[in-house]
SEGU-640662 format. One record per residue (C-alpha): residue number from 1; chain; x, y, z. Coordinates in nm, 2 decimals. Layout:
BEGIN
+-----+--------+--------+--------+--------+
| num | chaine |      u |      v |      w |
+-----+--------+--------+--------+--------+
| NUM |      A |      X |      Y |      Z |
...
+-----+--------+--------+--------+--------+
END
This chain:
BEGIN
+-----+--------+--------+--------+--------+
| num | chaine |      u |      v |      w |
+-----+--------+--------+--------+--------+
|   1 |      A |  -4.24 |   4.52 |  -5.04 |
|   2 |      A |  -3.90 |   4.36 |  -5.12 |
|   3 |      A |  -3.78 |   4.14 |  -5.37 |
|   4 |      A |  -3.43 |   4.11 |  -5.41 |
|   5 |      A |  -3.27 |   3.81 |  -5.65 |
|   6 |      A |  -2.92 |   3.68 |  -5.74 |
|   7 |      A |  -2.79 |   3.95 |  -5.46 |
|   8 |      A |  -2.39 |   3.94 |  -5.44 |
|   9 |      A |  -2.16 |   4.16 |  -5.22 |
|  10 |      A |  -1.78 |   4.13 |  -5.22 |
|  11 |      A |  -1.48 |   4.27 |  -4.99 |
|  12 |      A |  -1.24 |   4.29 |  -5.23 |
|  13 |      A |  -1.22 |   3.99 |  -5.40 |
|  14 |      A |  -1.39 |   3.76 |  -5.09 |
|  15 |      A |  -1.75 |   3.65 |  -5.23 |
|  16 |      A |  -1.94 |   3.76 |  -4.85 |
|  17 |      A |  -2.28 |   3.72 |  -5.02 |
|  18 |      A |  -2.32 |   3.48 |  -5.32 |
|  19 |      A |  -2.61 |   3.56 |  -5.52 |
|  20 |      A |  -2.92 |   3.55 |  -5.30 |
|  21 |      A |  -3.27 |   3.51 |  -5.34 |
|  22 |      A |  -3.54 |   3.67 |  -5.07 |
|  23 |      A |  -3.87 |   3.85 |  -5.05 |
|  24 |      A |  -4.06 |   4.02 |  -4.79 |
|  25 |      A |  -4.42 |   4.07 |  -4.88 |
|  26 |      A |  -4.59 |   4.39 |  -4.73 |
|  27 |      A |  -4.68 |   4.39 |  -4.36 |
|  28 |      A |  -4.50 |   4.07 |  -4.28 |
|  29 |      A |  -4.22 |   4.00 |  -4.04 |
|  30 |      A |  -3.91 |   3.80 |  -4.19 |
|  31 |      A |  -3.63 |   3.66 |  -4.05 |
|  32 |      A |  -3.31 |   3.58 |  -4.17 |
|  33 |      A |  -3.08 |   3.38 |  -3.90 |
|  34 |      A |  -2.77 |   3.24 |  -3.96 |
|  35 |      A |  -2.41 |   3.17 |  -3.75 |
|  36 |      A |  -2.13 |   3.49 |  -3.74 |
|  37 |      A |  -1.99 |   3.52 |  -4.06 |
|  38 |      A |  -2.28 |   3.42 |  -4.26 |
|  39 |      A |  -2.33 |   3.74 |  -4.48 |
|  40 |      A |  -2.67 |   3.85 |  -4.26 |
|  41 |      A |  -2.51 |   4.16 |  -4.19 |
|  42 |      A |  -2.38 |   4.24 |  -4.51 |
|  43 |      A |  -2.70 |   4.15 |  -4.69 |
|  44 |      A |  -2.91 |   4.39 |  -4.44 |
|  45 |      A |  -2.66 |   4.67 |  -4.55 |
|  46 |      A |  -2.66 |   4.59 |  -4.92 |
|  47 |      A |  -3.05 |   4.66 |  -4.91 |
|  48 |      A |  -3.01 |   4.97 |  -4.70 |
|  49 |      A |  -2.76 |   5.11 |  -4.95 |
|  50 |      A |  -2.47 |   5.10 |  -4.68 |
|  51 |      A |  -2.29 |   4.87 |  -4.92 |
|  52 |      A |  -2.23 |   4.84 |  -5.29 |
|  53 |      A |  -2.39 |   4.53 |  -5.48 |
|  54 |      A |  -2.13 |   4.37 |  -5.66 |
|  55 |      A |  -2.46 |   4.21 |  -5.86 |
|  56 |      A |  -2.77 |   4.13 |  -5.85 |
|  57 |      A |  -3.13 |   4.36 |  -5.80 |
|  58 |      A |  -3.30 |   4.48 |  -5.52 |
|  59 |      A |  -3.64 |   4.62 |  -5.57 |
|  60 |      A |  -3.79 |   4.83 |  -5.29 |
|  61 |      A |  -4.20 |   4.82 |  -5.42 |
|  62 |      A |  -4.16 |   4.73 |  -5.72 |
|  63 |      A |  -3.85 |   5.00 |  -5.78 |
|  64 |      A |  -3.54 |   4.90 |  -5.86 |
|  65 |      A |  -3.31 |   5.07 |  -5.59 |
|  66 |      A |  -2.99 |   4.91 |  -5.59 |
|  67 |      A |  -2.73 |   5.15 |  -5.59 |
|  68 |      A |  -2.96 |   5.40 |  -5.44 |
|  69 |      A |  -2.81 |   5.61 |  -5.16 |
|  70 |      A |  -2.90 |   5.51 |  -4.84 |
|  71 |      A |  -3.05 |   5.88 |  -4.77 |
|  72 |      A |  -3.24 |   5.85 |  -5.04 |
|  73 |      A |  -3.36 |   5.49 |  -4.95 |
|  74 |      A |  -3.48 |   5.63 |  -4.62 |
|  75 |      A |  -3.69 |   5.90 |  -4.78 |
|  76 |      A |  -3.83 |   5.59 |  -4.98 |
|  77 |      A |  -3.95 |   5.41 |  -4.65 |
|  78 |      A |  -3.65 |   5.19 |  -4.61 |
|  79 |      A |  -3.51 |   5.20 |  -4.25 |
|  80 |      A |  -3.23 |   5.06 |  -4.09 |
|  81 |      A |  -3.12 |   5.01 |  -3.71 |
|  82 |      A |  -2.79 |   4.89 |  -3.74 |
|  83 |      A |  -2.58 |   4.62 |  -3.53 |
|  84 |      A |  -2.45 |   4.79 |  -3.25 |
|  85 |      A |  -2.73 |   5.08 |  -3.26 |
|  86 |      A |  -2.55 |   5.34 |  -3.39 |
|  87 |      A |  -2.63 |   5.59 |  -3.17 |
|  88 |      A |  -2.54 |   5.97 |  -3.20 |
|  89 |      A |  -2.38 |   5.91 |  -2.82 |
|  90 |      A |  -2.35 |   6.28 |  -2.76 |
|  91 |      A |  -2.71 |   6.40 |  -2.84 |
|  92 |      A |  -2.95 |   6.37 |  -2.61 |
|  93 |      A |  -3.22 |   6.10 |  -2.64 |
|  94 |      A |  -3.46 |   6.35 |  -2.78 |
|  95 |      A |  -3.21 |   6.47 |  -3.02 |
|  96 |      A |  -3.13 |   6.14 |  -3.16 |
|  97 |      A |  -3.52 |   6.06 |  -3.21 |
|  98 |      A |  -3.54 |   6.41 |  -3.39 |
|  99 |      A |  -3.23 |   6.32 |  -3.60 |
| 100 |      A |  -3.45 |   6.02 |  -3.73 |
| 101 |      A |  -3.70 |   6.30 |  -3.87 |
| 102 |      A |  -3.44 |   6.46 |  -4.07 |
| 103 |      A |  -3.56 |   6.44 |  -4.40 |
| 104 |      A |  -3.98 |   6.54 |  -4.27 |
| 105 |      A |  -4.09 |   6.85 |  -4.26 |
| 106 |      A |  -4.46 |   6.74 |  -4.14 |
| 107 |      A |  -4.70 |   6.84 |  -3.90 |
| 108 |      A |  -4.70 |   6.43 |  -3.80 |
| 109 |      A |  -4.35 |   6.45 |  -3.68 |
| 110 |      A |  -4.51 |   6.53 |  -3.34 |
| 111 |      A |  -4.77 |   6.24 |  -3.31 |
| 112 |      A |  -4.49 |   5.99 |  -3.42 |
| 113 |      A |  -4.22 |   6.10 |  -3.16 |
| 114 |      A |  -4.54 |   6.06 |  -2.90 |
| 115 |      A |  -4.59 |   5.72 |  -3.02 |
| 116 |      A |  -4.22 |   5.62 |  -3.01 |
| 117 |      A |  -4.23 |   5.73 |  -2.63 |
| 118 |      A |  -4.55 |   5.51 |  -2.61 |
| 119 |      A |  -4.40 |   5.24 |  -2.71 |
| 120 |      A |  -4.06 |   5.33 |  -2.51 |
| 121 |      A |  -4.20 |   5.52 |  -2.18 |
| 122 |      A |  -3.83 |   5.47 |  -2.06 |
| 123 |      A |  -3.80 |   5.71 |  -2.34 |
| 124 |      A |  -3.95 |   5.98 |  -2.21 |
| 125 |      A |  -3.82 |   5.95 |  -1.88 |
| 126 |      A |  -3.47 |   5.95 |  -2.02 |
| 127 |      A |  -3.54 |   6.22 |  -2.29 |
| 128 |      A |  -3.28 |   6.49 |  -2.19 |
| 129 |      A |  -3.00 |   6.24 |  -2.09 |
| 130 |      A |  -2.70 |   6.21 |  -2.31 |
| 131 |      A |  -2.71 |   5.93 |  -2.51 |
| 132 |      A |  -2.39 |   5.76 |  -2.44 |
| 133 |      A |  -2.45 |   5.78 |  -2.08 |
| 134 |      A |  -2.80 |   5.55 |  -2.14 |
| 135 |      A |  -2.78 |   5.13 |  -2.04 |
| 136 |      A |  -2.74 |   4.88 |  -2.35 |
| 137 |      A |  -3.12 |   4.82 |  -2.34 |
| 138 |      A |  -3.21 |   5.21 |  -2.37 |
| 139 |      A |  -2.98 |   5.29 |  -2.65 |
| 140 |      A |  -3.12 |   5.00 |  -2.87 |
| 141 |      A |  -3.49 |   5.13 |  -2.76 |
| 142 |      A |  -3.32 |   5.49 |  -2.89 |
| 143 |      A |  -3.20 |   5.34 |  -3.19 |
| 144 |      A |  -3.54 |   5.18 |  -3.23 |
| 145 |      A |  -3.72 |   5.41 |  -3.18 |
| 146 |      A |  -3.51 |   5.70 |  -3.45 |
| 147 |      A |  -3.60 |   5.44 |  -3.72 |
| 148 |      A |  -3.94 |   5.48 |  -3.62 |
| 149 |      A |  -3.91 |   5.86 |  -3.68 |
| 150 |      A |  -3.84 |   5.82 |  -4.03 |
| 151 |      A |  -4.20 |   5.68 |  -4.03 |
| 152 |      A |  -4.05 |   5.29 |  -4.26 |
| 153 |      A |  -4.26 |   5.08 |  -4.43 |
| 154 |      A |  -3.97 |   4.86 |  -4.44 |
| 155 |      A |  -3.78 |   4.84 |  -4.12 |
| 156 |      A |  -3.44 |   4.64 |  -4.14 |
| 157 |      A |  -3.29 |   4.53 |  -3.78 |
| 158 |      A |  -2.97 |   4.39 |  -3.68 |
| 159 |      A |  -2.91 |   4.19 |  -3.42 |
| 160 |      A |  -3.14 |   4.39 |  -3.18 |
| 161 |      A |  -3.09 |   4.15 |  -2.86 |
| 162 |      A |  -2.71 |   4.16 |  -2.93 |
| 163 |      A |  -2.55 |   4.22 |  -2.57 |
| 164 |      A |  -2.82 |   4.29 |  -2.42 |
| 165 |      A |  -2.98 |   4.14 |  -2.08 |
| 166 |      A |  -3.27 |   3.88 |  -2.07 |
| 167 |      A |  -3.48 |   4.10 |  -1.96 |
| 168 |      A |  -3.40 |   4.38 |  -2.22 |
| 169 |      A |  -3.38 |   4.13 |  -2.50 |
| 170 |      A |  -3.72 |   4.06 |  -2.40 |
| 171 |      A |  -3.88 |   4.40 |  -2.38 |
| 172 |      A |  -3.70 |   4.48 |  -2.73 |
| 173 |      A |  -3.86 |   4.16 |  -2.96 |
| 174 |      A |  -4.22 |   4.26 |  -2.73 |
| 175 |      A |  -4.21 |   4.60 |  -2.90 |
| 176 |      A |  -4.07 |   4.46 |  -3.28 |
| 177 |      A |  -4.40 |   4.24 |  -3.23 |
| 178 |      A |  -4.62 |   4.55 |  -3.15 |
| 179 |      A |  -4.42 |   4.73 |  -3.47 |
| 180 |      A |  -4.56 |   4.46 |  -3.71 |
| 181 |      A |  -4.84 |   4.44 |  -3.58 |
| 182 |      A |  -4.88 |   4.82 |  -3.67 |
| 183 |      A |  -4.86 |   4.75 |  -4.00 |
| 184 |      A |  -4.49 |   4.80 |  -4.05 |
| 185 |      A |  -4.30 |   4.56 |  -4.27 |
| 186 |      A |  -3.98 |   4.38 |  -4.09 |
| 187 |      A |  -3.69 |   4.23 |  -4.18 |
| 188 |      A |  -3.50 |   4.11 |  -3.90 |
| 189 |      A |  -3.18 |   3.92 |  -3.88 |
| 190 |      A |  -3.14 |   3.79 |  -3.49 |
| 191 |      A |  -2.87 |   3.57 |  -3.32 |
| 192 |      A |  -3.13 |   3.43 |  -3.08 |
| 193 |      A |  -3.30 |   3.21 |  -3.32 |
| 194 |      A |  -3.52 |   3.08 |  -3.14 |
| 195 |      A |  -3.70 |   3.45 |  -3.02 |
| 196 |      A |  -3.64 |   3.53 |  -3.39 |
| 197 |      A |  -3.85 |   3.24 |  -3.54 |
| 198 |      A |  -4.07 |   3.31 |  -3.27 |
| 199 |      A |  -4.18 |   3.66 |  -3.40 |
| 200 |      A |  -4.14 |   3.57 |  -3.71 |
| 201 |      A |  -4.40 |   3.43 |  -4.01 |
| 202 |      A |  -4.14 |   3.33 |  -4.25 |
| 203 |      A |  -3.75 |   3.24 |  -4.24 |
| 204 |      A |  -3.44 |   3.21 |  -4.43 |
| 205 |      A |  -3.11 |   3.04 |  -4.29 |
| 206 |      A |  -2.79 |   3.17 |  -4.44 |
| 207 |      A |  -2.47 |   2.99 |  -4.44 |
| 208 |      A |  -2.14 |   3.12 |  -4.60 |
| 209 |      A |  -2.33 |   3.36 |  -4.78 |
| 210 |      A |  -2.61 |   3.16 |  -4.97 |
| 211 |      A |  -2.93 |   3.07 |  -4.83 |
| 212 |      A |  -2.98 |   2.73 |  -4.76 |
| 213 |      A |  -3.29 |   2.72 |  -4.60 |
| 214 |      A |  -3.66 |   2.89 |  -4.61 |
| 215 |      A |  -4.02 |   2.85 |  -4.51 |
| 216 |      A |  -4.25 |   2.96 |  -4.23 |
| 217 |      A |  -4.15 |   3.00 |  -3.97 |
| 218 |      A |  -4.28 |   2.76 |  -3.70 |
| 219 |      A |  -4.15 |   2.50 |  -3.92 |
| 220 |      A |  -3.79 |   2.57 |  -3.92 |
| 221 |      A |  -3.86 |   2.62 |  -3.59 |
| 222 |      A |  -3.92 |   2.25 |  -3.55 |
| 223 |      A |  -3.68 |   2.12 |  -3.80 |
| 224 |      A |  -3.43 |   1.91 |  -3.66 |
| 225 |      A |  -3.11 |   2.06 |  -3.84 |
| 226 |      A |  -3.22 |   2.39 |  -3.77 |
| 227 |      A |  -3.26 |   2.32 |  -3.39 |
| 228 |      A |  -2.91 |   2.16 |  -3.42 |
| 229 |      A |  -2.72 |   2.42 |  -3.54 |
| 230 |      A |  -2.91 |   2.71 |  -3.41 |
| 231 |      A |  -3.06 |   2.63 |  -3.13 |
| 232 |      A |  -2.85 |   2.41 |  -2.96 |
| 233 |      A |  -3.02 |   2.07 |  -2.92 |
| 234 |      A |  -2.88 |   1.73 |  -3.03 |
| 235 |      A |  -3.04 |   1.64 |  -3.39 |
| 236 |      A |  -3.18 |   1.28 |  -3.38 |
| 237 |      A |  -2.90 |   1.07 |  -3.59 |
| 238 |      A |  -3.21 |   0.85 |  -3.71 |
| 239 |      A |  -3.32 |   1.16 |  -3.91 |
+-----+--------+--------+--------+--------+
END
């Protein structure tokens, strides 16, 4: 679904991403984890067209789509929920999910906004309320849920448990689960790690913008650097 090799982004002349290699096969769930500053961000909006590739290819199905506008990307099946939602605050819930449609001009438009209030019945309760009057957890359900309108093969998602509470967090990574498990394809760099290596079947570590790391899932999961840096427990110094 996504191959993307020797990646490089740059803010001026600071090097944030430093000639990456991933891939994301179809229909699995990916995550790439990493401490702030590590270039997950930018990588996630290199791929989604939201920033220019200093070098590198990115091939969306086989396409080569780097440089591709992110508009165009969407239309594609490329989807991103960004850190910090992104949220149209002054729409209405209903209005944001439609605002996810805006490039369809189906008759499935309808069964997919039902299934986005399936999977978010908070959703439909909160359908007419203004956006940016909605708690943390509903506006990253919202700005799940407009991806979802788009009808991705490839959903990209930032830091979805990013301010939010336990229990929010919780209800979020349920439904990314339920997603995948629909068949969509994720990428989906996390701060929890440990929830994120959780969900996912494979995993890259990034670190000052090169990936150091890689493998399933379960395995970095019990890796004793990884649960060092990332998930705060003491390595054993014999190792």
């Amino acid at each position: 679904m996504l191959e993307v090799r020797g990646l490089s982004v740059a803010y001026g002349g600071i090097a944030a991403v430093k000639g990456i290699d991933l891939d994301v096969g179809a229909g699995e769930m990916v995550c790439l984890i990493g401490a702030n500053g590590a270039g997950k961000t930018t990588t996630l909006k290199a791929i989604a067209g939201a920033l220019p590739c200093a070098g590198g290819r990115v091939r969306l199905e086989g396409r080569d789509v780097a440089g591709v506008p992110s508009h165009q990307l969407v239309r594609r099946g490329l989807a991103l929920v960004p850190e910090g939602r992104g949220i149209f605050a002054r729409l209405t819930a209903s209005e944001n999910l439609a605002m996810g449609a805006y490039h369809r001009n189906d008759p499935g438009i309808a069964q997919d906004l039902e299934r986005v209030y399936t999977l978010f019945p908070r959703l439909r309760e909160r359908r007419g309320q203004v956006a940016g009057t909605l708690s943390g957890g509903e506006q990253q359900m919202l700005a799940i849920g407009r991806a979802m309108m788009s009808r991705p093969k490839l959903l990209l998602l930032d830091e979805p448990s990013m301010g939010l509470a336990p229990l929010a967090a919780q209800t979020v990574f349920e439904t990314i689960r339920e997603i995948a498990a629909g068949g969509v394809t994720v990428l989906l760099v996390e701060q929890n790690a440990r929830a994120a290596l959780e969900l996912a079947g494979r995993a890259y570590v990034m670190e000052s913008g090169t990936i150091v790391l890689s493998g399933e899932a379960r395995a970095l999961l019990s890796d004793p650097k990884v649960r060092a840096a990332y998930l705060g427990e003491v390595a054993d110094e014999r190792g």
